[in-house]
Biotite code that builds the C-alpha atoms (Angstrom):
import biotite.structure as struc

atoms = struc.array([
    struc.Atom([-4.861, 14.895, -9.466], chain_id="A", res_id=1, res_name="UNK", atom_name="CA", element="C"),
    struc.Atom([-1.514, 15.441, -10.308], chain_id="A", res_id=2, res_name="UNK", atom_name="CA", element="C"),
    struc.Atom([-1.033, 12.361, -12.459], chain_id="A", res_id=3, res_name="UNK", atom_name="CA", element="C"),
    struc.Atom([0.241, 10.080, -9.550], chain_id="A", res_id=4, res_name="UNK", atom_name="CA", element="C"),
    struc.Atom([-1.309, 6.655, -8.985], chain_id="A", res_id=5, res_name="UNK", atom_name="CA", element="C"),
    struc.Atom([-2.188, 5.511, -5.710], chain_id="A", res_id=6, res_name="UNK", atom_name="CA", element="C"),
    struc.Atom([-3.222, 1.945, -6.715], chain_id="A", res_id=7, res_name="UNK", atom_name="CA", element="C"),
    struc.Atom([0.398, 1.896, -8.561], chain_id="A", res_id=8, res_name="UNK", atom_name="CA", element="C"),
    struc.Atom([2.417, 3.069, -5.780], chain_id="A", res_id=9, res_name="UNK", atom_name="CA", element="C"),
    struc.Atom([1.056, 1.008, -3.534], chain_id="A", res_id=10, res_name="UNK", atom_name="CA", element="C"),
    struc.Atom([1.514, -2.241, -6.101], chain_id="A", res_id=11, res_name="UNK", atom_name="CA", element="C"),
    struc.Atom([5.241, -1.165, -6.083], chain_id="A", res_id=12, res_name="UNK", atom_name="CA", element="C"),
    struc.Atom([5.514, -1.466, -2.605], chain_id="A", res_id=13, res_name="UNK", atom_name="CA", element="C"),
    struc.Atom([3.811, -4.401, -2.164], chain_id="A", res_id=14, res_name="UNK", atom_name="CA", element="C"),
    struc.Atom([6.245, -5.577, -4.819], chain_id="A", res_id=15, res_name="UNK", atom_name="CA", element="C"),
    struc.Atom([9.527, -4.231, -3.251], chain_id="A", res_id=16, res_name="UNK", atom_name="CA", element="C"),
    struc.Atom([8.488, -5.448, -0.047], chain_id="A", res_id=17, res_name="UNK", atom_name="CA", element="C"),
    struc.Atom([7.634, -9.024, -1.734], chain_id="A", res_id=18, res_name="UNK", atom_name="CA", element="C"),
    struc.Atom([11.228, -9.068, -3.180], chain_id="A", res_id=19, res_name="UNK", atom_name="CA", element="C"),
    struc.Atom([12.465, -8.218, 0.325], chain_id="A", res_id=20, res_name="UNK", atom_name="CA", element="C"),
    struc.Atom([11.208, -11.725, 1.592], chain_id="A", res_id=21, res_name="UNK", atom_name="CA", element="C"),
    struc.Atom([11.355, -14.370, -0.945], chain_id="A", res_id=22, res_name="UNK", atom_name="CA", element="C"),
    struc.Atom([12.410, -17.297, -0.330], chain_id="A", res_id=23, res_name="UNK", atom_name="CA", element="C"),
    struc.Atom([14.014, -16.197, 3.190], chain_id="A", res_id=24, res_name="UNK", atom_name="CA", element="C"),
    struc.Atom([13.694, -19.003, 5.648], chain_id="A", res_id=25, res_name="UNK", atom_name="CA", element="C"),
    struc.Atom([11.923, -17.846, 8.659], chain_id="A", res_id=26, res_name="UNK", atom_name="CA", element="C"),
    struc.Atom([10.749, -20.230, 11.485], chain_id="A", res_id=27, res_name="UNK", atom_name="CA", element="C"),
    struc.Atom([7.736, -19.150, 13.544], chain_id="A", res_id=28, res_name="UNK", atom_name="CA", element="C"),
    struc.Atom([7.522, -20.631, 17.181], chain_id="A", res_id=29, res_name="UNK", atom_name="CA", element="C"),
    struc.Atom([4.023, -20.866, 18.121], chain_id="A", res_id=30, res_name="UNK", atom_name="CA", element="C"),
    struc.Atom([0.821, -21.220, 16.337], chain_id="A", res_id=31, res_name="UNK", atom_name="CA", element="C"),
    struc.Atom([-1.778, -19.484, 18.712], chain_id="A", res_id=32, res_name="UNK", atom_name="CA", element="C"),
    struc.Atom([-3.507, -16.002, 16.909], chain_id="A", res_id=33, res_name="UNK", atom_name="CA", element="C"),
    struc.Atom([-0.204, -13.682, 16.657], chain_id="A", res_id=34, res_name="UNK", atom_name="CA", element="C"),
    struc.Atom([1.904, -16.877, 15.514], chain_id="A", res_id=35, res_name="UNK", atom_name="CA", element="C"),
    struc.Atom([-0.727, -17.953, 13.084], chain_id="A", res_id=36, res_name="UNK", atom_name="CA", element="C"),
    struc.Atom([-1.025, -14.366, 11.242], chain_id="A", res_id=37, res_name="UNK", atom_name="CA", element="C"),
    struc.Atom([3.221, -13.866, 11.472], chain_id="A", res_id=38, res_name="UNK", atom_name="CA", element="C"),
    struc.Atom([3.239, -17.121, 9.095], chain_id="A", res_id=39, res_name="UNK", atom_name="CA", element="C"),
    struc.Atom([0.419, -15.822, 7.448], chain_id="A", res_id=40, res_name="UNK", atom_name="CA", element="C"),
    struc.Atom([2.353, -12.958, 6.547], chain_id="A", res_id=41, res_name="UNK", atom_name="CA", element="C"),
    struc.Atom([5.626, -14.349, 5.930], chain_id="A", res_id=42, res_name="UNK", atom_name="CA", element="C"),
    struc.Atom([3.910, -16.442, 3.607], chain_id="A", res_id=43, res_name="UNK", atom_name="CA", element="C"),
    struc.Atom([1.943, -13.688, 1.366], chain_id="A", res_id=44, res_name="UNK", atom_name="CA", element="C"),
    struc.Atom([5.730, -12.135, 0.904], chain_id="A", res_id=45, res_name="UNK", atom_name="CA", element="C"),
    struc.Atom([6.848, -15.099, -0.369], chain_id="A", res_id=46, res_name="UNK", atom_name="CA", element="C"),
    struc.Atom([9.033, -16.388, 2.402], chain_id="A", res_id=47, res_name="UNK", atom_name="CA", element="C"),
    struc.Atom([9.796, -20.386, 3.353], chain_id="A", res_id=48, res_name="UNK", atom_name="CA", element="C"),
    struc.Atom([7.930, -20.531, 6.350], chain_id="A", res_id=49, res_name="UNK", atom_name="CA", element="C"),
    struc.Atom([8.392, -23.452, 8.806], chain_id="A", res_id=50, res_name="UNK", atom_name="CA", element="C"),
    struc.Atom([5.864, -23.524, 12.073], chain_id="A", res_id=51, res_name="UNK", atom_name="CA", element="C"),
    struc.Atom([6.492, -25.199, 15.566], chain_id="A", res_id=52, res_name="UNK", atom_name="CA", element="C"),
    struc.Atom([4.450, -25.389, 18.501], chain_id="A", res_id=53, res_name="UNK", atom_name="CA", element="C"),
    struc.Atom([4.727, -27.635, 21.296], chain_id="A", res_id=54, res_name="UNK", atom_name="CA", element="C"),
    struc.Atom([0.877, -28.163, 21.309], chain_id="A", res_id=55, res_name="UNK", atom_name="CA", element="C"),
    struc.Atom([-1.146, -30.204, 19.118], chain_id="A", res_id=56, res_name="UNK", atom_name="CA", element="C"),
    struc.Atom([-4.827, -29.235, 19.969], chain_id="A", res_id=57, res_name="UNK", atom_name="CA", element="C"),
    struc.Atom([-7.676, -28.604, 17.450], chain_id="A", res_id=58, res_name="UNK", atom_name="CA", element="C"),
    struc.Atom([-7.222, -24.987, 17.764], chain_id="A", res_id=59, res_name="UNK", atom_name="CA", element="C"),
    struc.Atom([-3.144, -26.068, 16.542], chain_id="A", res_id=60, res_name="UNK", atom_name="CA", element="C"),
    struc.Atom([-4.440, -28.355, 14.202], chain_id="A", res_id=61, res_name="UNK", atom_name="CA", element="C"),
    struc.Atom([-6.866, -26.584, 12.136], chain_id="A", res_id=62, res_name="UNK", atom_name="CA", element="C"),
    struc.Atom([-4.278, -23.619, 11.747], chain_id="A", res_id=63, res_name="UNK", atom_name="CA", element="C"),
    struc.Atom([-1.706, -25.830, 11.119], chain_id="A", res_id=64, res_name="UNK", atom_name="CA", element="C"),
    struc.Atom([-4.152, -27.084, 8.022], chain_id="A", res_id=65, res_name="UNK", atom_name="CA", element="C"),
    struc.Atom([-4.775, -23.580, 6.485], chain_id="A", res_id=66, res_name="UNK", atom_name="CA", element="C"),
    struc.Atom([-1.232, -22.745, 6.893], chain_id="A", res_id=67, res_name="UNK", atom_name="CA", element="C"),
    struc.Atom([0.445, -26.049, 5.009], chain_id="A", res_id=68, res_name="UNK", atom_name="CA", element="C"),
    struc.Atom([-1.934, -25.210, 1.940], chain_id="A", res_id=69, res_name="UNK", atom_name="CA", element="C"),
    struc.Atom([-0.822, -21.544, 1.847], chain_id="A", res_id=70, res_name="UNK", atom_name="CA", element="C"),
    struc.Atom([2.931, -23.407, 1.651], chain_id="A", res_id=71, res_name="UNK", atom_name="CA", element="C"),
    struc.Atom([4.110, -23.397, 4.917], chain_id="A", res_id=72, res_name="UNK", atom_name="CA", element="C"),
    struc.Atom([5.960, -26.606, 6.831], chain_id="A", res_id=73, res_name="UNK", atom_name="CA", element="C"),
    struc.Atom([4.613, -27.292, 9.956], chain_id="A", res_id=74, res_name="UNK", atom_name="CA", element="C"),
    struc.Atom([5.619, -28.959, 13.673], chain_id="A", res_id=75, res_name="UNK", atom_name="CA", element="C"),
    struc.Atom([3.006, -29.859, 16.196], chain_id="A", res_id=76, res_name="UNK", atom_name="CA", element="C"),
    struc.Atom([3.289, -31.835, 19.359], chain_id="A", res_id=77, res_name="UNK", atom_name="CA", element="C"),
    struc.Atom([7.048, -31.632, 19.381], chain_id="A", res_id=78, res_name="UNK", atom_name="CA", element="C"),
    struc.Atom([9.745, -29.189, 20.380], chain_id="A", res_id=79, res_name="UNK", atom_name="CA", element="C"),
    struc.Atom([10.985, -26.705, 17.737], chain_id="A", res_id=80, res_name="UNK", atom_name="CA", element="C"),
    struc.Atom([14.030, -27.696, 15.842], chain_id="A", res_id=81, res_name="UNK", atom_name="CA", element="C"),
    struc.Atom([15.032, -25.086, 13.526], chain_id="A", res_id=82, res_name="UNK", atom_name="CA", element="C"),
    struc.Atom([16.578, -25.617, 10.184], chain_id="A", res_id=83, res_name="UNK", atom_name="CA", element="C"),
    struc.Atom([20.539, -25.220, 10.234], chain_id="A", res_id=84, res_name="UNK", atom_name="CA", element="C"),
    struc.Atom([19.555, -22.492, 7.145], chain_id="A", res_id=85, res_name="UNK", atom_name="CA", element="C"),
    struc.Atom([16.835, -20.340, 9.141], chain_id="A", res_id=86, res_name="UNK", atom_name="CA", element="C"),
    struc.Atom([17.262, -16.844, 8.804], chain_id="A", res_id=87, res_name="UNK", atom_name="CA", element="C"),
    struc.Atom([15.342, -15.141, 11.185], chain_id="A", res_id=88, res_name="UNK", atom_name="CA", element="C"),
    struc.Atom([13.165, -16.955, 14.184], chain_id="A", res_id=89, res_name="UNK", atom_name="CA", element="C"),
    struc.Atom([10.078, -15.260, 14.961], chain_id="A", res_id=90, res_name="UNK", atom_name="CA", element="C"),
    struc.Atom([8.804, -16.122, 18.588], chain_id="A", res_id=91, res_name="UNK", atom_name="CA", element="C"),
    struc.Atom([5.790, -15.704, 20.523], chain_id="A", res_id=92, res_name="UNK", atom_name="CA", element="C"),
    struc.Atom([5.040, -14.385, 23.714], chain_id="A", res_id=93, res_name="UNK", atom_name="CA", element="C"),
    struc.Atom([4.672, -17.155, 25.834], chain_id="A", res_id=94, res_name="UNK", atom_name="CA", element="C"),
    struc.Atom([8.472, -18.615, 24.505], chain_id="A", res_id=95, res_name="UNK", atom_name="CA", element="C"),
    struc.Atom([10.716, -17.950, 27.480], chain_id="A", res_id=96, res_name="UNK", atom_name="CA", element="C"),
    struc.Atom([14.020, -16.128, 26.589], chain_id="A", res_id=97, res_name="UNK", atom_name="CA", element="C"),
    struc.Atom([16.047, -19.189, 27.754], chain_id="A", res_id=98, res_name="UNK", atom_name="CA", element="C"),
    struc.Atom([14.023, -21.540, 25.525], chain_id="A", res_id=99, res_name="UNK", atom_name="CA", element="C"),
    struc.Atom([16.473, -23.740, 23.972], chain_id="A", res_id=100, res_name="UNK", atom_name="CA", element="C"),
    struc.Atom([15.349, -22.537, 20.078], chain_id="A", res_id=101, res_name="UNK", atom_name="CA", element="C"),
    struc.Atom([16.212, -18.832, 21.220], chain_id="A", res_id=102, res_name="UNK", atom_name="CA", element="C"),
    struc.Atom([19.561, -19.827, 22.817], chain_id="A", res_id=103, res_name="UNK", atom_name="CA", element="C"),
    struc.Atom([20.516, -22.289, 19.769], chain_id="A", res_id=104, res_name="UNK", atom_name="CA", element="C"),
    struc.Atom([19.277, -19.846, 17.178], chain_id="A", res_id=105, res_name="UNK", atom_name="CA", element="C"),
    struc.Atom([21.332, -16.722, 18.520], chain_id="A", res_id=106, res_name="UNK", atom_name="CA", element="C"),
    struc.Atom([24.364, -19.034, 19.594], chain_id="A", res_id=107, res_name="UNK", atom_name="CA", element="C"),
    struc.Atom([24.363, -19.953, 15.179], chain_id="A", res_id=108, res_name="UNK", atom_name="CA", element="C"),
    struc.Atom([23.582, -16.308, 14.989], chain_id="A", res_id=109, res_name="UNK", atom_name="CA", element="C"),
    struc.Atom([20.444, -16.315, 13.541], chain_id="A", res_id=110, res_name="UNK", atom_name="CA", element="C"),
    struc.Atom([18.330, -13.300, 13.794], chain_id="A", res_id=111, res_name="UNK", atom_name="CA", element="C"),
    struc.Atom([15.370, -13.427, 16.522], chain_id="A", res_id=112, res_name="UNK", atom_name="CA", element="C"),
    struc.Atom([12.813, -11.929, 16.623], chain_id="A", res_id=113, res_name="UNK", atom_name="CA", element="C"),
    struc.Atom([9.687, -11.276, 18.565], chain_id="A", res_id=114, res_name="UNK", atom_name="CA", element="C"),
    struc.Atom([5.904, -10.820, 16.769], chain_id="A", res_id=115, res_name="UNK", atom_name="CA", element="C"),
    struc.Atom([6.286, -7.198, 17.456], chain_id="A", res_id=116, res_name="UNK", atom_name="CA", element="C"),
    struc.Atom([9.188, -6.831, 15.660], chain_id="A", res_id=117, res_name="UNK", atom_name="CA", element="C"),
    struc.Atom([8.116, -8.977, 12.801], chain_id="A", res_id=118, res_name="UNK", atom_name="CA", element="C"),
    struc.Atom([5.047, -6.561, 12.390], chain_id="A", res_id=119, res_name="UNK", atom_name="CA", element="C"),
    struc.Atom([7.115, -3.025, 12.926], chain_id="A", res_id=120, res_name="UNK", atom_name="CA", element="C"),
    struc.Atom([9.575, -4.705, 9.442], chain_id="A", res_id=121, res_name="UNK", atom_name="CA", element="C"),
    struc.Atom([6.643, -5.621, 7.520], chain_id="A", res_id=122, res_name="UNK", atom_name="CA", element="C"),
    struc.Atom([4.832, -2.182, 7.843], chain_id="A", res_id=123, res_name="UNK", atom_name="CA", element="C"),
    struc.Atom([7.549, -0.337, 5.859], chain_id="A", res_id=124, res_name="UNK", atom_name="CA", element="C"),
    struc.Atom([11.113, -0.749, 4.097], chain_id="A", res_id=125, res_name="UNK", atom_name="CA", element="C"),
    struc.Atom([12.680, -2.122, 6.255], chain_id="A", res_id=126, res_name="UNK", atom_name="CA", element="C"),
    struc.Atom([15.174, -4.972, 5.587], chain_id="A", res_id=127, res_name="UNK", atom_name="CA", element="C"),
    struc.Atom([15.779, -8.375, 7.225], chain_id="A", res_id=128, res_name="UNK", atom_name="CA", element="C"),
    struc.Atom([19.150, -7.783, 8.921], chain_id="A", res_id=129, res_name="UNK", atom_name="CA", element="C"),
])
């Protein structure tokens, strides 16, 4: 080849995204699959990831366990209450848009932020707002 590394480009964009994230507060509403791998994700980029979800089932639970030994604070059984610092919310699906986390988070002025979204910023260069 032409002397350009693919294994050290890629390491340098793992890295740059990395540096994008760290330490950023995000809160993720919701714990089911999508939720689960958004805090996942947040948390391999080096974010402080908090987790809420209404529900405290066994399927909750045992998430919540993996999750809180990659790092990550989590909520079960209650309603979310985000942290006055939260930079960006990350919501699921099934959270209406009138939810009172959505309404309090944009009313601060805090970023939200659907699953979708979450996944189109970590794909590429993209900065947090």
């Amino acid at each position: 080849m032409d002397g350009f590394d693919v294994n050290a480009a890629a390491t340098a964009q793992a890295l740059k995204q990395r540096e994008q994230w760290l330490d950023r507060k995000v809160a993720v509403v919701g714990i089911g699959i999508a939720g689960y791998a958004c805090a996942d994700a947040l948390l391999q980029r080096g974010a402080a990831v908090s987790i809420f979800d209404s529900a405290a089932g066994p399927a909750q639970r045992e998430r919540a366990a993996i999750l809180e030994l990659l790092g990550a604070t989590v909520v079960l059984g209650r309603p979310p209450v985000v942290d006055p610092d939260c930079e960006l919310v990350v919501v699921s699906p099934g959270v209406p848009p009138a939810s009172p986390v959505i309404v309090d988070a944009l009313a601060r002025g805090v970023t939200v932020w659907g699953e979708l979204e979450l996944a189109w910023a970590l794909r590429g260069d993209e900065p947090l707002a």
